[in-house]
N, CA and C atoms as an extended XYZ file, in Angstrom:
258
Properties=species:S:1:pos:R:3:atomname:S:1:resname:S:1:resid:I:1 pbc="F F F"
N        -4.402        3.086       -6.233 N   UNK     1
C        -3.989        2.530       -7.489 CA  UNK     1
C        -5.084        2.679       -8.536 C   UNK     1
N        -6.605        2.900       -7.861 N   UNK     2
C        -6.875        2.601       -8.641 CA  UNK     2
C        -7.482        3.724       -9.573 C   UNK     2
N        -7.929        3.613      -11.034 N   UNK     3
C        -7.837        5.149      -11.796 CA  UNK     3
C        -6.580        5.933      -11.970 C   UNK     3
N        -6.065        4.938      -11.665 N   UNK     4
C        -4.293        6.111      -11.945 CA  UNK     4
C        -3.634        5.035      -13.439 C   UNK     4
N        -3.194        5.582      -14.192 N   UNK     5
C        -2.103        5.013      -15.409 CA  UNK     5
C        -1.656        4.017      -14.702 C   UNK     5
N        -1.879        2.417      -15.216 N   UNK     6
C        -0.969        1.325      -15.172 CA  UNK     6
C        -1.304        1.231      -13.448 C   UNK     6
N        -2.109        1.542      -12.883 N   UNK     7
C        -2.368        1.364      -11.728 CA  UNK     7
C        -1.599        2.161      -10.450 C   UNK     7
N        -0.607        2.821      -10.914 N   UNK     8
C         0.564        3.699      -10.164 CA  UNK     8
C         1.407        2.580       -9.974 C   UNK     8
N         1.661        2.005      -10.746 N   UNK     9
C         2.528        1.046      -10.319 CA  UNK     9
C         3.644        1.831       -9.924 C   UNK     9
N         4.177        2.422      -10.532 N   UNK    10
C         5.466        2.870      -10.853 CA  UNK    10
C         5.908        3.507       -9.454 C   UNK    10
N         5.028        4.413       -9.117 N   UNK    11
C         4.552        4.746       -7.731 CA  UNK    11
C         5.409        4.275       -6.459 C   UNK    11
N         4.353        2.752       -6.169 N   UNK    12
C         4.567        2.404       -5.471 CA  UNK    12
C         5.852        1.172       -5.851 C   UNK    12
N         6.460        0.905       -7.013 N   UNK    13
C         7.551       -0.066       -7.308 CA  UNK    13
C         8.723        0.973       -6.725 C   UNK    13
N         9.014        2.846       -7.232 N   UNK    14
C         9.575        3.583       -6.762 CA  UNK    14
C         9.601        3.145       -4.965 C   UNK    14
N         8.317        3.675       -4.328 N   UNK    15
C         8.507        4.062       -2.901 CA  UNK    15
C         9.325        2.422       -2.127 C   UNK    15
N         8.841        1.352       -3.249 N   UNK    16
C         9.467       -0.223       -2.356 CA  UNK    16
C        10.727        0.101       -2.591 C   UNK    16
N        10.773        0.561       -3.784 N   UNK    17
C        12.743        0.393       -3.665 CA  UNK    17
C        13.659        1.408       -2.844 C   UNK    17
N        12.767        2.273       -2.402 N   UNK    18
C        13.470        3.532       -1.776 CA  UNK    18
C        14.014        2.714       -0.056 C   UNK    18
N        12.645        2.582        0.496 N   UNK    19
C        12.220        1.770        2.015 CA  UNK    19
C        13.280        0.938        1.243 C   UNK    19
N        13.382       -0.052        0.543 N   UNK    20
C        14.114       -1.218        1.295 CA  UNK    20
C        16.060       -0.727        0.800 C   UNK    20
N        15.993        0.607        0.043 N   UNK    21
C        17.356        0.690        0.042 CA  UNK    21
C        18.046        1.030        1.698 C   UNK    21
N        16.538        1.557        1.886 N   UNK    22
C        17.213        2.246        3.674 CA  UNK    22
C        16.863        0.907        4.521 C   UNK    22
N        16.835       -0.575        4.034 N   UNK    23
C        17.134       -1.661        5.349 CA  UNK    23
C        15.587       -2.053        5.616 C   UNK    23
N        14.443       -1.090        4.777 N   UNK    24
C        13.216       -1.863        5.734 CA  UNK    24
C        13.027       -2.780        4.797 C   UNK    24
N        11.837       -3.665        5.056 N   UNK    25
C        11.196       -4.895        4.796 CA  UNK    25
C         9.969       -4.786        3.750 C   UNK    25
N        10.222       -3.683        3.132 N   UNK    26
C         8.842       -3.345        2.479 CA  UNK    26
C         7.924       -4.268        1.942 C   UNK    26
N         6.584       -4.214        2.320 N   UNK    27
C         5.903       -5.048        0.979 CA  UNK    27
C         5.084       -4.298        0.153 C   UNK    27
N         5.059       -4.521       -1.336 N   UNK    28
C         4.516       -3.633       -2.091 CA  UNK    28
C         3.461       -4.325       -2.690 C   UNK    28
N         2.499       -3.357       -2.418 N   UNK    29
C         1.016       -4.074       -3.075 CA  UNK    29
C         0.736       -4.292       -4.337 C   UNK    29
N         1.830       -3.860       -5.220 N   UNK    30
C         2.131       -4.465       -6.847 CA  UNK    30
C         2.375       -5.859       -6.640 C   UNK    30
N         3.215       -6.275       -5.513 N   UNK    31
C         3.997       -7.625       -6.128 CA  UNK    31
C         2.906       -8.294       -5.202 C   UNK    31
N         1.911       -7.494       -4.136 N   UNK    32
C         1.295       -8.615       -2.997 CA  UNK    32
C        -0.399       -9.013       -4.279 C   UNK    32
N        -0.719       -8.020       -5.215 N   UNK    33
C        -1.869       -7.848       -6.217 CA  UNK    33
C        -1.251       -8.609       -6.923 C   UNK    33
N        -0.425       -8.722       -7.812 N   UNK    34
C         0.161       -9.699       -8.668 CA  UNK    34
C        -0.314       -8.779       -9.808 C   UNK    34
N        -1.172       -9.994      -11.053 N   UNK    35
C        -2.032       -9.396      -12.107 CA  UNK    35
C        -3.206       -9.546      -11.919 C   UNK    35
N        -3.698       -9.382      -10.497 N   UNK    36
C        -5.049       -9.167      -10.158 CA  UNK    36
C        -5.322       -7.765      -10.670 C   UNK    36
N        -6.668       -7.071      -10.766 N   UNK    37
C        -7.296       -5.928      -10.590 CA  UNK    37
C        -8.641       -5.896      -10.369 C   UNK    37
N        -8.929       -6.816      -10.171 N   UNK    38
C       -10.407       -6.681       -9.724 CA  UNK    38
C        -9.848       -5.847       -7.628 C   UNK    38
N       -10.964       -4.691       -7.948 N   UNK    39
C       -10.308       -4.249       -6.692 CA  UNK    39
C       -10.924       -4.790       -4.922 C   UNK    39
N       -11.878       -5.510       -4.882 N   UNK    40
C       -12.441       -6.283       -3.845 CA  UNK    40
C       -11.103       -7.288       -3.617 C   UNK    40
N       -10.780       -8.064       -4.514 N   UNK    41
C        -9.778       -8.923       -4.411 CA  UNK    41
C        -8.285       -8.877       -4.186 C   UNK    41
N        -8.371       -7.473       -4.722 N   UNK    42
C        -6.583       -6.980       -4.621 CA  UNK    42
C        -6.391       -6.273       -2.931 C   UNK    42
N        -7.778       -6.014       -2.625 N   UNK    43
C        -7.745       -5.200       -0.903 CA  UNK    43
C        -7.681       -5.970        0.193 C   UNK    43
N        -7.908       -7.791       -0.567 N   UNK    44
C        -8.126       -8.369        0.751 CA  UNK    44
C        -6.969       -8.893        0.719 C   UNK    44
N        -6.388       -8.991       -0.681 N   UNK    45
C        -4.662       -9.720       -0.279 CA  UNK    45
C        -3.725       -8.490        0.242 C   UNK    45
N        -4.282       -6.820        0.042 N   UNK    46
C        -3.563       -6.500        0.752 CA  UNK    46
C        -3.641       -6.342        2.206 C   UNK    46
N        -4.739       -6.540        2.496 N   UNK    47
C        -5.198       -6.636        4.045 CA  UNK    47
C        -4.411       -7.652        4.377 C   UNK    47
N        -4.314       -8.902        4.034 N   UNK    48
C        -4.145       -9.554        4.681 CA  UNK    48
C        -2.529       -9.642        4.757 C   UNK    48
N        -1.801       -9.166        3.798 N   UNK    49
C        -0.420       -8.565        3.863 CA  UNK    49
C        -0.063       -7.848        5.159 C   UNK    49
N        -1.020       -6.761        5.036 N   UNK    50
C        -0.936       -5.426        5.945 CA  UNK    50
C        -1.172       -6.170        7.354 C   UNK    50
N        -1.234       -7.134        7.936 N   UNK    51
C        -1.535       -7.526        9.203 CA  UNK    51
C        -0.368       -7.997        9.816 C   UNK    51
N         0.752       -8.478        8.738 N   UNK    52
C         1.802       -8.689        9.293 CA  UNK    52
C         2.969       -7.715        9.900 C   UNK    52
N         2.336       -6.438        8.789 N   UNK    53
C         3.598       -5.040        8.903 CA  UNK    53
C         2.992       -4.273       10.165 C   UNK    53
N         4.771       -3.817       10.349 N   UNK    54
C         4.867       -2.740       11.873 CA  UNK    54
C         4.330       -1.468       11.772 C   UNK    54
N         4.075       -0.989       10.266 N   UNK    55
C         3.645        0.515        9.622 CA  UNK    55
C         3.178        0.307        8.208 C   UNK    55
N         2.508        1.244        7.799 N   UNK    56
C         1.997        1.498        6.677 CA  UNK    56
C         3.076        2.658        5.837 C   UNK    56
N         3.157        3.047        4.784 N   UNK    57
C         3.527        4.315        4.259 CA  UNK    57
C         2.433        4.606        3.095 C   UNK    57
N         1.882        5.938        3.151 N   UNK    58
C         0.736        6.196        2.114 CA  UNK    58
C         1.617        7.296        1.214 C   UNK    58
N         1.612        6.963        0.054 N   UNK    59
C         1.647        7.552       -1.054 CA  UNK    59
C         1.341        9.092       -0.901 C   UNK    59
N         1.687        9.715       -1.763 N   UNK    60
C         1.172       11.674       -2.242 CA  UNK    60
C        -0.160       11.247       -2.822 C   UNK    60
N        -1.315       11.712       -2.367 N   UNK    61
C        -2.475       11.586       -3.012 CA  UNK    61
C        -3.345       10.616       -2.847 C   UNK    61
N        -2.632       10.068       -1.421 N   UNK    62
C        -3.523        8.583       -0.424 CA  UNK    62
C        -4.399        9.175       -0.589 C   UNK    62
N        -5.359       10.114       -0.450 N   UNK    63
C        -6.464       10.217        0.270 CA  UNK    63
C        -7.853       10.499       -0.696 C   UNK    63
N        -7.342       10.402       -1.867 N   UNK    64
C        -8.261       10.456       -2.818 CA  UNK    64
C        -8.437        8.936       -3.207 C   UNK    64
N        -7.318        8.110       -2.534 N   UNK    65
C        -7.834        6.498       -3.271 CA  UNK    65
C        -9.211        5.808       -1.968 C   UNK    65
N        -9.676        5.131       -2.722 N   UNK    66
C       -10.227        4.230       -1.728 CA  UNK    66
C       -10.016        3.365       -0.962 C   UNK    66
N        -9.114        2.678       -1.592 N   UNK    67
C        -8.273        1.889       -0.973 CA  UNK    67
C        -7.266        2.006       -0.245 C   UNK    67
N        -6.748        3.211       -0.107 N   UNK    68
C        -5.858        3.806        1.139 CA  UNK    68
C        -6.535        4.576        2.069 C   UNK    68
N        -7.729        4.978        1.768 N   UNK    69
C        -8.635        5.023        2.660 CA  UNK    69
C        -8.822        4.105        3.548 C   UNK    69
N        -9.443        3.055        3.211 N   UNK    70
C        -9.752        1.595        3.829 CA  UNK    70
C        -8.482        1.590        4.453 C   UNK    70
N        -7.215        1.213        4.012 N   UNK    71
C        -6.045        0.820        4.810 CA  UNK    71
C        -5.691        1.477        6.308 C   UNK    71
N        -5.845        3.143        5.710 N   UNK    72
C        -5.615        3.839        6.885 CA  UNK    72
C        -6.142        4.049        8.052 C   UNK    72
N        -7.539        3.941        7.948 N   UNK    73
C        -8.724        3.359        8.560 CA  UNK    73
C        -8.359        2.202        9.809 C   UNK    73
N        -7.990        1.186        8.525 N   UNK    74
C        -7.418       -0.110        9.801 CA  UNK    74
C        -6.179        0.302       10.612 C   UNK    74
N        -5.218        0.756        9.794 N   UNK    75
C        -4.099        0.651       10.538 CA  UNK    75
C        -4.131        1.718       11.650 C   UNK    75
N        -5.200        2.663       11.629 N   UNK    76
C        -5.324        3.659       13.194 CA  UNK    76
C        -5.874        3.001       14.218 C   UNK    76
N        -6.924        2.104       13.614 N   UNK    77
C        -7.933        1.170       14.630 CA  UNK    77
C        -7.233        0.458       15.343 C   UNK    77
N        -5.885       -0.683       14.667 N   UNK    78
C        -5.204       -1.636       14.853 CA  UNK    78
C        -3.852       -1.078       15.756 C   UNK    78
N        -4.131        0.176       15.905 N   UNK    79
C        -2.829        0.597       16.262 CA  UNK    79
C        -1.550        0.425       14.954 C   UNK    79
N        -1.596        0.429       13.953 N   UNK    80
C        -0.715        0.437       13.130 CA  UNK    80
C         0.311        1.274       12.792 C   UNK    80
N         1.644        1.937       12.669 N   UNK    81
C         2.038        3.237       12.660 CA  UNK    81
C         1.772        3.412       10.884 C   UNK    81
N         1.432        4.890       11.090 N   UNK    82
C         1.233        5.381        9.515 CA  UNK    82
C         2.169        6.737        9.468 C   UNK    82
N         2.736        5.957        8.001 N   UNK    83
C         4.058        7.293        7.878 CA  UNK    83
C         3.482        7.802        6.349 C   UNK    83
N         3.356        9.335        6.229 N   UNK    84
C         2.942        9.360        4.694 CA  UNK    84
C         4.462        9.644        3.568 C   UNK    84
N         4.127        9.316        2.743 N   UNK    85
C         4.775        9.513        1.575 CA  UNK    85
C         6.466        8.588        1.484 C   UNK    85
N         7.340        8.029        1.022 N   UNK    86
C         8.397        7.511        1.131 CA  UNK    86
C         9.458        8.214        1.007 C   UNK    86
């Protein structure tokens, strides 16, 4: 999100509505960040989001963020499933 226009919101508001038209449970780190942006603070509410979910899905261009860095990181460690793109 971060360094991208408006944070990519749009992005990731797109990929939540896609996942939950097909039945999943998505949570989207727009609505879990709120109007936070300080980014230390927005990683730990999504961490702590991300502990409840069965999978991750990373965005086109995860791998240049830092913060999907960090995520992906955990969720291989944790055994997490990681699916890219929505």
């Amino acid at each position: 999100m971060t360094g991208l226009p408006d944070l990519n919101r749009s992005a990731f508001n797109a990929a939540a509505k896609a996942l939950r038209a097909k039945g999943w449970d998505a949570v989207n780190p727009v609505d879990v960040c709120g109007a936070e942006t300080d980014w230390a603070v927005c990683m730990r509410l999504n961490i702590a989001a991300m502990m409840a979910c069965d999978q991750i899905v990373l965005l086109r261009g995860w791998g240049k963020s830092r913060g999907a860095n960090v995520e992906m990181r955990l969720a291989l460690d944790l055994k997490i499933r990681v699916m890219m793109d929505a």
